[in-house]
C-alpha positions as CSV (number, residue, x, y, z in Angstrom):
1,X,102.8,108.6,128.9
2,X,104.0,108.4,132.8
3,X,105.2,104.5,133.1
4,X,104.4,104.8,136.6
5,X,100.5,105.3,135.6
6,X,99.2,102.0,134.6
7,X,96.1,103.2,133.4
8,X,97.6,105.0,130.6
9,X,98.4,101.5,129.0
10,X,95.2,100.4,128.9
11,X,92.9,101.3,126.0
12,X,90.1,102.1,127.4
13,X,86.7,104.7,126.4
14,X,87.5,107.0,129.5
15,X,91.5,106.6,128.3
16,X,93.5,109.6,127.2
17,X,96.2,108.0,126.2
18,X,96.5,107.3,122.3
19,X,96.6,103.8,121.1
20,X,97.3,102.5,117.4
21,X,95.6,104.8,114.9
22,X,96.0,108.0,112.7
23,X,97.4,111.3,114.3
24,X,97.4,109.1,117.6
25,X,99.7,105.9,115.9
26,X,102.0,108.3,114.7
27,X,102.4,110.1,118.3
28,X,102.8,107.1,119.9
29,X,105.3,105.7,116.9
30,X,107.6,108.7,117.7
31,X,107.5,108.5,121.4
32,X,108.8,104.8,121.0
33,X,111.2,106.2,118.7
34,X,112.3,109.1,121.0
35,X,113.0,106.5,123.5
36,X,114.4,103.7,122.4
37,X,116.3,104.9,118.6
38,X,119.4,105.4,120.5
39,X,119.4,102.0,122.3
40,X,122.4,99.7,121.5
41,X,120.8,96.1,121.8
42,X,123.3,93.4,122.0
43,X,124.1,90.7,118.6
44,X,123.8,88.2,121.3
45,X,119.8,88.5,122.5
46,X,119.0,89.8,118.7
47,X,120.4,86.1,117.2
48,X,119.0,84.4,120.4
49,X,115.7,85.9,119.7
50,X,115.8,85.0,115.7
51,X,116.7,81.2,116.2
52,X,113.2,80.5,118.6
53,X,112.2,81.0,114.6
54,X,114.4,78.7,113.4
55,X,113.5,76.4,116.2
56,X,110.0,76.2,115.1
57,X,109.9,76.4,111.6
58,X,110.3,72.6,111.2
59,X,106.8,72.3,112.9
60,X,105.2,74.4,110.1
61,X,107.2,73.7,106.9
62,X,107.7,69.8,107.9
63,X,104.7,69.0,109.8
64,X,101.8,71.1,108.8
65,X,102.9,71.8,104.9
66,X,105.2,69.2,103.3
67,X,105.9,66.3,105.1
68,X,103.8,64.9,107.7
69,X,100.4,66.3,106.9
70,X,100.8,65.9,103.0
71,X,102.6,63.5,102.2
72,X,101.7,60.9,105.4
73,X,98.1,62.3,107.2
74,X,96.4,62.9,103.9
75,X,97.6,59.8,101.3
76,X,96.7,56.6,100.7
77,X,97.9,54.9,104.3
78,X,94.7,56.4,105.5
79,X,92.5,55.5,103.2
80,X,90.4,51.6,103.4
81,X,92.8,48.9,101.6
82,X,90.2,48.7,99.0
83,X,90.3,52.3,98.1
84,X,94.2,52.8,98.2
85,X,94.3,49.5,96.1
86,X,92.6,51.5,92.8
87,X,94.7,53.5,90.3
88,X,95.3,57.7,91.4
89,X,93.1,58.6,88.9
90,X,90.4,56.4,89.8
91,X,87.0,59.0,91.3
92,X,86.5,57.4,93.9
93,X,90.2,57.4,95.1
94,X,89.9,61.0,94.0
95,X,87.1,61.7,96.3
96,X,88.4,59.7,98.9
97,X,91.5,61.9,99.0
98,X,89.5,64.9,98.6
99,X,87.3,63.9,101.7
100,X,90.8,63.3,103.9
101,X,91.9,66.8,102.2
102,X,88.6,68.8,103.7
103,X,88.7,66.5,107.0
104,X,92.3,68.6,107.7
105,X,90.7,71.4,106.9
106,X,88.0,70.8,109.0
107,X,90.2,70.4,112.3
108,X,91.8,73.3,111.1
109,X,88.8,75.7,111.8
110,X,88.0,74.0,114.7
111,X,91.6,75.1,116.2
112,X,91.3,78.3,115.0
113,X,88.4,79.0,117.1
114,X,90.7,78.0,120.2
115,X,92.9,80.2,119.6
116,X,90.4,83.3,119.3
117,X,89.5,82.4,122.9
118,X,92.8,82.1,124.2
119,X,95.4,84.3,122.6
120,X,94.0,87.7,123.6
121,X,93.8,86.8,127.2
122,X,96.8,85.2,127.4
123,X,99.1,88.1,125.8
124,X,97.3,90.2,128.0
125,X,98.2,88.7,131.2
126,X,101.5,88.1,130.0
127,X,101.9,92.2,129.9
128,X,100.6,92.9,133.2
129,X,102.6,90.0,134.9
130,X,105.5,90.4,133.1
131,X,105.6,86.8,132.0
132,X,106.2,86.6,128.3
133,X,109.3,84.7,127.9
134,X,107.4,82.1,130.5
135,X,104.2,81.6,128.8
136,X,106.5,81.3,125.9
137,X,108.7,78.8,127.1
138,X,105.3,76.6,128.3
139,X,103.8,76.8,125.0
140,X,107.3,75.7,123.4
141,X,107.7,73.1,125.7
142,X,103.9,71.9,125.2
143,X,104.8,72.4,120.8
144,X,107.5,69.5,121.1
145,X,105.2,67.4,122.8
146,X,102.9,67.2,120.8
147,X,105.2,66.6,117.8
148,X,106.7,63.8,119.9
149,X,103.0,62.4,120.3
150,X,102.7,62.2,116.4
151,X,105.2,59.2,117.1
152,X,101.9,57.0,117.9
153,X,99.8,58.2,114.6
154,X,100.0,54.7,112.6
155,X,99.4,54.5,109.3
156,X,95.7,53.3,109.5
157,X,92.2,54.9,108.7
158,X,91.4,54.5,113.0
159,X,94.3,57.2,113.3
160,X,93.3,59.9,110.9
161,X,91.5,62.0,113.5
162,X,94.0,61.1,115.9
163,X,96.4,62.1,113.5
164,X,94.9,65.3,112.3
165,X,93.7,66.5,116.3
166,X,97.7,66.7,117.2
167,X,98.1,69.0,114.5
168,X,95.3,71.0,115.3
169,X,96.5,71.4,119.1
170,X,99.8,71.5,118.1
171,X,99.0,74.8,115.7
172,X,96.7,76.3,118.8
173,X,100.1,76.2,121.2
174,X,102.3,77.2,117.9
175,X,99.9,80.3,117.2
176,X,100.1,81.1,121.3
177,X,103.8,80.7,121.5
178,X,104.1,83.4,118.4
179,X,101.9,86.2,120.8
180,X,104.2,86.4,123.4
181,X,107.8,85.6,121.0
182,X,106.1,88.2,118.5
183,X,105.5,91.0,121.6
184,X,109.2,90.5,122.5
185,X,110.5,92.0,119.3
186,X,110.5,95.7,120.4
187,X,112.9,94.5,122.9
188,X,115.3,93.6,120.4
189,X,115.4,96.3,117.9
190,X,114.5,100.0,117.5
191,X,112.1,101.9,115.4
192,X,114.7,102.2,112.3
193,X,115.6,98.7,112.2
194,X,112.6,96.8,113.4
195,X,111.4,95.8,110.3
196,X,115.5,94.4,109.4
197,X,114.7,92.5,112.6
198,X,111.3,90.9,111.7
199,X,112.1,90.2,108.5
200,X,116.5,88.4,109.6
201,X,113.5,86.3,112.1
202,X,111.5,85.4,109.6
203,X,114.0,84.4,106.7
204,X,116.2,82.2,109.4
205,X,112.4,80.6,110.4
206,X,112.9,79.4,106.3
207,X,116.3,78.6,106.6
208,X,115.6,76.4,109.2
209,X,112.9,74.5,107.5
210,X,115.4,74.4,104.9
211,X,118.2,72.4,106.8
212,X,115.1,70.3,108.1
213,X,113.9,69.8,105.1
214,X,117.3,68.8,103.7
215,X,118.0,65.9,106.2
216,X,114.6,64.7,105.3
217,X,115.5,64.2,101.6
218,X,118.9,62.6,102.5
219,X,117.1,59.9,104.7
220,X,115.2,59.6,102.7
221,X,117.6,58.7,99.9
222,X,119.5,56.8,102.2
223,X,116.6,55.0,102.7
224,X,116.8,55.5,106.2
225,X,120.1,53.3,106.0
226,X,117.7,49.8,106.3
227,X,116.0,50.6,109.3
228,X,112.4,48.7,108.6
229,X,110.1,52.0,107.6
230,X,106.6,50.3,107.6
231,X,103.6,52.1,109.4
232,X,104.4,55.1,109.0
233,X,107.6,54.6,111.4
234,X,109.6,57.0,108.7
235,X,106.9,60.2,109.1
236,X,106.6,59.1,112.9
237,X,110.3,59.5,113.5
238,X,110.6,62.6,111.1
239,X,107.6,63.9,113.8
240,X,110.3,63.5,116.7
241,X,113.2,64.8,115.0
242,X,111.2,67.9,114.4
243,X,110.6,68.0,118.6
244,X,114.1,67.8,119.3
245,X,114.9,70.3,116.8
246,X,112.5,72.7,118.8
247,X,113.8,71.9,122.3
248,X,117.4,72.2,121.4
249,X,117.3,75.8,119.1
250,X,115.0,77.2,121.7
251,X,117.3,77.4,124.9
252,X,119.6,80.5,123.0
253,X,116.1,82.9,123.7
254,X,115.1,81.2,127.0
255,X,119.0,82.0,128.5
256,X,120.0,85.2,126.5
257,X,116.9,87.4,126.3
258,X,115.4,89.2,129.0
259,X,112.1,88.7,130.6
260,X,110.0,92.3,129.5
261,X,109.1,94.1,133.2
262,X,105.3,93.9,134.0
263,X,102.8,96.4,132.8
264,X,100.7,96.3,135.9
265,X,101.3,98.5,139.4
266,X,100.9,96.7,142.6
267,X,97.4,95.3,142.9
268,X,97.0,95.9,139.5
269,X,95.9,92.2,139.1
270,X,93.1,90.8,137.0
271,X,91.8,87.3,137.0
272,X,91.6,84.9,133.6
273,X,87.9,85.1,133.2
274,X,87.9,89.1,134.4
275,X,90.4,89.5,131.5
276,X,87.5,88.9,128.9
277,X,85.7,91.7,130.0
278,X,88.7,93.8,130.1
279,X,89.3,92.7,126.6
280,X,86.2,93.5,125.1
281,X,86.3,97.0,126.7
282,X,89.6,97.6,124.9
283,X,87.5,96.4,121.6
284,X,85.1,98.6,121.5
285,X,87.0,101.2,122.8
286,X,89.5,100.9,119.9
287,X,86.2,100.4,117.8
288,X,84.8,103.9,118.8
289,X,88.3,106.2,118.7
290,X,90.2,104.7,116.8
291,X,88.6,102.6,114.0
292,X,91.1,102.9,111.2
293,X,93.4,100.5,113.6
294,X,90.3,98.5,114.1
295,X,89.7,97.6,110.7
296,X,93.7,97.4,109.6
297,X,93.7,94.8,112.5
298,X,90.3,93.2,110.6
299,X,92.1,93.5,106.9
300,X,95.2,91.9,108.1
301,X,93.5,88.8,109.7
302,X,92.0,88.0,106.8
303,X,94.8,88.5,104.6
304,X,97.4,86.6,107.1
305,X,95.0,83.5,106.6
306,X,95.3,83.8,103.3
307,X,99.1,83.9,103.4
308,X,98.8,80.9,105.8
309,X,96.6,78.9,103.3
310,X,99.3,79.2,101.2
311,X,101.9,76.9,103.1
312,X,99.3,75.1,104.8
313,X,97.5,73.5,101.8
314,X,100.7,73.5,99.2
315,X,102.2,70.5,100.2
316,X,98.7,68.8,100.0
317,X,98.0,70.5,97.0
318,X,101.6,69.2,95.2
319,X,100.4,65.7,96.3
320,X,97.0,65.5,95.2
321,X,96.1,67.7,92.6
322,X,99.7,67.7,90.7
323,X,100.6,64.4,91.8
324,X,104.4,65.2,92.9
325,X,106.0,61.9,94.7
326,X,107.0,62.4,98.1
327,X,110.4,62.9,96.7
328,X,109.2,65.7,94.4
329,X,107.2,67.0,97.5
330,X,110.5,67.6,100.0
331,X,112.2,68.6,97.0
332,X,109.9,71.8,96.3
333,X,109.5,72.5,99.7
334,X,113.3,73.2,100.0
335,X,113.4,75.6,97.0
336,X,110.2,77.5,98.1
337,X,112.1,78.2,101.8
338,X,115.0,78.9,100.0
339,X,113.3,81.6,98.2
340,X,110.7,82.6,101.1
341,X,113.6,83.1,103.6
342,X,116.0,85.5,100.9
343,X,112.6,87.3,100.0
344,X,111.9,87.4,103.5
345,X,115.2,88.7,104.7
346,X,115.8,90.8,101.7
347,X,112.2,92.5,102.1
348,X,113.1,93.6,105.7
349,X,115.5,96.5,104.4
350,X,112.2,97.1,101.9
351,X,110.5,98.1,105.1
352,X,112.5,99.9,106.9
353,X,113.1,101.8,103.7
354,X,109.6,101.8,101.6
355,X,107.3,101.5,104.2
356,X,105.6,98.4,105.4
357,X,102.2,98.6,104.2
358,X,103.7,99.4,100.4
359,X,105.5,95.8,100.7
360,X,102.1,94.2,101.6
361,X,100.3,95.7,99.0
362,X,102.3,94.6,96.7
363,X,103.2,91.1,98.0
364,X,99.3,90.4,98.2
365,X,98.6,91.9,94.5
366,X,101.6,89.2,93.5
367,X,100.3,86.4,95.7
368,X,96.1,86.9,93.9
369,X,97.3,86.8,90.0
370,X,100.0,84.1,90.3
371,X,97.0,81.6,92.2
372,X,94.5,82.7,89.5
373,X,97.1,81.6,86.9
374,X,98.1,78.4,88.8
375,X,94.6,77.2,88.5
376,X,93.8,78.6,85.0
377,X,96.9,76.5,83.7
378,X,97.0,73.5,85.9
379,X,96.5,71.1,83.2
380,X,100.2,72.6,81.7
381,X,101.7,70.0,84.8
382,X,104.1,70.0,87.4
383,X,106.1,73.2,85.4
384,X,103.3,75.6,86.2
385,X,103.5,74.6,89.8
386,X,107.1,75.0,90.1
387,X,106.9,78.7,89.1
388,X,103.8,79.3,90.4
389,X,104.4,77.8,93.9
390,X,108.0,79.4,94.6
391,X,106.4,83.1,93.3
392,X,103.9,82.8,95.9
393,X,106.6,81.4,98.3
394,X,108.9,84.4,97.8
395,X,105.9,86.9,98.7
396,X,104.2,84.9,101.5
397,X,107.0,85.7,104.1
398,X,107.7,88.9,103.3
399,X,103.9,90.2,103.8
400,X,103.7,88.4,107.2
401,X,107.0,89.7,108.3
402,X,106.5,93.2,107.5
403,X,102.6,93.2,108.7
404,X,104.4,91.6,112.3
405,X,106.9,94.7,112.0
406,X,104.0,97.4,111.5
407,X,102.2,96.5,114.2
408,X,105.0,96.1,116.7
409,X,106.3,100.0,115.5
410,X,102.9,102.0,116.4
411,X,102.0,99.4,119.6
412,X,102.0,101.5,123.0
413,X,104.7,100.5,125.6
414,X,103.7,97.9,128.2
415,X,100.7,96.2,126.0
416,X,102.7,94.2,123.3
417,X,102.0,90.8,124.8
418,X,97.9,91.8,124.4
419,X,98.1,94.1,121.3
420,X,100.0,91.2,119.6
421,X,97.1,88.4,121.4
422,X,94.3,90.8,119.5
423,X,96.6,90.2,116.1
424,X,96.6,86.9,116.8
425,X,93.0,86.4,117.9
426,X,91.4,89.1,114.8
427,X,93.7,86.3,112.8
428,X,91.7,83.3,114.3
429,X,88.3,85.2,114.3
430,X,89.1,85.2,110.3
431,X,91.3,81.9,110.3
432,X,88.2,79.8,109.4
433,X,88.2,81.6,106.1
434,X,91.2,80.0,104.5
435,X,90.4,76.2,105.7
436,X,86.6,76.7,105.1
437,X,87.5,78.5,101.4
438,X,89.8,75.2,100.5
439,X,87.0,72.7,102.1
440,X,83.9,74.3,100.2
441,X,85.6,75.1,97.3
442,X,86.7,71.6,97.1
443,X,83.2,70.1,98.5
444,X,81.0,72.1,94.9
445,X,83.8,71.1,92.6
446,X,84.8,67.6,94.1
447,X,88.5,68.3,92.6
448,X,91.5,69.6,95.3
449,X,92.8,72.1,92.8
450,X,89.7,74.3,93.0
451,X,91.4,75.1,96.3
452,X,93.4,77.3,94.9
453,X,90.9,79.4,93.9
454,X,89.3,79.2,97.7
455,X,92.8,80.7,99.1
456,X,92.9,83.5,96.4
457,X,89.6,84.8,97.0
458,X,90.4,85.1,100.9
459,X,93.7,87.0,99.6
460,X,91.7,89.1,97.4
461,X,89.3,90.2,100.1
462,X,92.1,90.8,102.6
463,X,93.9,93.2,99.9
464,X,91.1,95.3,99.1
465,X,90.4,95.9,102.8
466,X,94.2,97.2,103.6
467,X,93.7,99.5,100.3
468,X,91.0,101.4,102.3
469,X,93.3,101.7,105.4
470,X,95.4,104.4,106.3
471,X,98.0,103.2,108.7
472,X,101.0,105.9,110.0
473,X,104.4,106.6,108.3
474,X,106.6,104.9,110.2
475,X,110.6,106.5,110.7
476,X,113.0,105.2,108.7
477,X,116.6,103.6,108.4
C-alpha cells in the first residue's frame, strides 16, 4: 500500500486494496506488523495514553453505574412525596421505581441513536484531517461539562428528565471521545503487544473508578465532614468531582502523544454531509468483499451492548431489585473494579498470547450462565449478587478490551479514526438492544430483576454470532 496514494485507504467497490477480512485481514495484519514490530514507542506517550482511561472511568463507574444514576437519578428523591413515603416493598413504590428504572433506559436508546449518526463521520474526518487527538480533546472538554451541569439536577420529580438527558448527552460525547482515543492506540504499541496495551488501558480505566469510588465511600463515612447534604447537594458535588477528575488526568495524552498525520492528499477534502455518502459506500463495499468483517463488526455490536448493560444497569439493579444501601452500593462497585481492572490487565497477556477472539468467546460463555444463575437464585439475597456480580465484572473488561485490540491489529493504515467510528456506530446501530431488553423485560414482568434476563439474551445472541465468524490469527508476543 503506497502511503502517498490516498485512494488505497479508502474501502471502496472499485478498491484494490484489502481491508479487514479473511486472506485480506491477515495481509494487511502483517504489513502492519512488518512495519511497525520493530518500533520502540516511548513509556512516556504509552502511560500518557492509558491515563485519558483513568481520566474517564469516573464518568462511567460513578456516574452512569453506581453512584449518581443508581443510587441518586433512579431512588426515592424522584419519586412524588406520597409514593417515597410507602414502605420498599410497597407495589406501587415498586412500580414506581420500575417506571424511573425503564425511563433511564429509555434516554439511553435515544442517545444511542446519536451516536450512530455521528461517530462514523466524525472518526472519519478525523483520519483524513489528521485531527484525532483534537476531536478528542473537544469531546473531553464537552464530557466534564456536562458532569459539571449535573451540579443543577435537584432532587425533585421536575428534574428527572433533566437529570437523565445529561447523562444521555454526556454518554453520546463519552462514546465519541473513545473513537478517536481508541484509533490512537496503534500509535502506541505494535502488533505483539497491542493487546498488553488495550488491555494495561482498560484495567487503569478500573483502577481509576476504583480510587474514585474510594473517596466517595470515605465522604461518605465522614459524612461529608457536616457540610449540609440536602437536595441532592452530596451526588451533585460527587457529579463535579468526577469533572475535575477528567480535566486534570487528561492533560498527560493531550501534551505527551502525538497528533496521527492526515490520511488525505492535498484536496483530498470531503465535507460533513458528503462524508455520509462516502460512508455508506465503504458499507456496502465491505458488505460485498469482505462480509466476514462485516458481520464480526455486526456480532460485536451486539455483544459490546451487552457487556455495557452489564455496568450500566448493575448499580441500579443492586439498588432496586437486591435492595443494597447506598453504602452497600459504593462498596460493591469498588470490589467489581478491583476485579474488572486485574482481569482486564491480566487478560491482555491472554491476547497477545491465546488469541483475541478465544478470550471473547469465553468471557461471553462466562458472562450468559453466571446472569442465568443470578436470576434463577435471586431470592438466595444479597450473597448471590456478590458472586454473581464480581464474576461478570472480571469478564466484562477483558471481552471489550481484547475485541478493541482485534480490531485495531487487522485495521489498514490511515483509517483507524473511521474504522473505529464504524465500531462505534455498528455498536450504537445495536446499542438499543441492551436498554430496550432491560425496559421490556421489565415492562411484561413489572419486577427490575427480570432485567437480568433482558441483558443475557442480548449476550447470548452476540456470542452465537462471533462463533460463526472467522476473524485472522493475529502475531504473537
Amino acid at each position: 500500500m503506497s502511503d502517498s496514494d490516498p485512494n488505497a485507504r479508502r474501502i471502496s467497490a472499485e478498491a484494490s486494496e484489502p481491508t479487514l477480512d479473511t486472506d485480506a485481514l491477515v495481509g494487511m495484519a502483517e504489513l502492519f506488523q512488518d512495519s511497525t514490530e520493530d518500533r520502540v514507542i516511548p513509556r512516556k506517550q504509552v502511560v500518557s495514553w492509558v491515563f485519558w482511561d483513568w481520566a474517564t472511568q469516573p464518568f462511567n463507574s460513578v456516574i452512569l453505574t453506581f453512584v449518581f444514576a443508581a443510587l441518586y437519578l433512579v431512588s426515592d428523591s424522584f419519586l412524588p412525596a406520597d409514593i417515597a413515603a410507602l414502605p420498599a416493598s410497597d407495589p406501587a413504590k415498586e412500580s414506581a421505581l420500575a417506571d424511573l428504572s425503564s425511563g433511564y433506559g429509555l434516554v439511553t436508546t435515544i442517545a444511542g441513536f446519536l451516536i450512530l449518526a455521528l461517530a462514523p463521520v466524525l472518526g472519519q474526518q478525523a483520519d483524513r484531517r489528521g485531527s484525532k487527538k483534537r476531536w478528542l480533546f473537544v469531546f473531553t472538554v464537552l464530557l466534564a461539562l456536562l458532569q459539571f451541569a449535573l451540579f443543577f439536577v435537584q432532587a425533585d420529580p421536575a428534574f428527572f428528565w433533566f437529570g437523565a438527558a445529561i447523562l444521555a448527552v454526556g454518554a453520546v460525547v463519552s462514546e465519541i471521545a473513545g473513537v478517536n482515543y481508541n484509533a490512537m492506540l496503534v500509535q502506541v504499541s505494535t502488533p505483539k503487544t497491542i493487546g498488553k496495551v488495550s488491555g494495561f488501558g482498560w484495567g487503569m480505566g478500573y483502577i481509576g473508578g476504583i480510587v474514585a469510588l474510594t473517596l466517595v465511600v470515605v465522604l461518605t463515612f465522614a459524612d461529608w465532614f457536616g457540610m449540609d447534604t440536602s437536595d441532592g447537594l452530596a451526588y451533585r458535588l460527587i457529579a463535579v468531582g468526577c469533572a475535575v477528575w477528567t480535566i486534570l488526568f487528561s492533560i498527560p495524552l493531550f501534551l505527551n502523544v502525538p497528533e496521527p498525520a492526515a490520511s488525505m492528499a492535498q484536496g483530498d477534502s470531503v465535507g460533513f454531509f458528503r462524508s455520509y455518502v462516502v460512508l455508506l459506500k465503504d458499507i456496502v463495499a465491505l458488505y460485498r468483499e469482505h462480509r466476514s468483517t462485516f458481520w464480526f463488526l455486526l456480532a460485536s455490536a451486539i455483544y459490546r451492548d451487552g457487556l455495557a448493560g452489564v455496568f450500566a444497569f448493575g448499580g441500579v439493579l443492586a439498588a432496586v431489585a437486591f435492595g443494597f444501601t447506598s453504602t452497600e452500593v459504593i462498596l460493591f462497585a469498588i470490589a467489581a473494579n478491583v476485579v474488572a481492572g486485574a482481569s482486564t490487565i491480566l487478560a491482555g497477556r491472554f491476547d497477545d498470547r491465546f488469541g483475541a477472539r478465544s478470550v471473547i468467546i469465553t468471557t461471553l460463555s462466562i458472562l450468559v450462565g453466571v446472569a442465568v444463575v443470578v436470576f434463577a437464585f435471586h431470592d438466595a439475597g444479597s450473597a448471590i449478587f456478590w458472586a454473581g456480580g464480581l464474576i461478570l465484572s472480571g469478564c466484562v473488561g477483558p471481552a471489550q478490551a481484547s475485541s478493541r485490540s482485534l480490531l485495531a491489529r487487522v485495521t489498514p493504515t490511515g483509517m483507524q479514526g473511521e474504522i473505529f467510528g464504524l465500531y462505534a456506530t455498528t455498536g450504537r446501530v445495536a446499542s438499543f438492544l441492551s436498554p430496550a431488553m432491560w425496559t421490556l423485560s421489565i415492562a411484561i414482568f413489572g419486577a427490575t430483576i427480570y432485567g437480568v434476563l433482558g441483558i443475557a439474551l442480548v449476550l447470548l445472541v452476540g456470542l452465537i454470532l462471533l462463533l460463526f465468524v472467522r476473524t485472522p490469527k493475529q502475531p504473537t508476543a
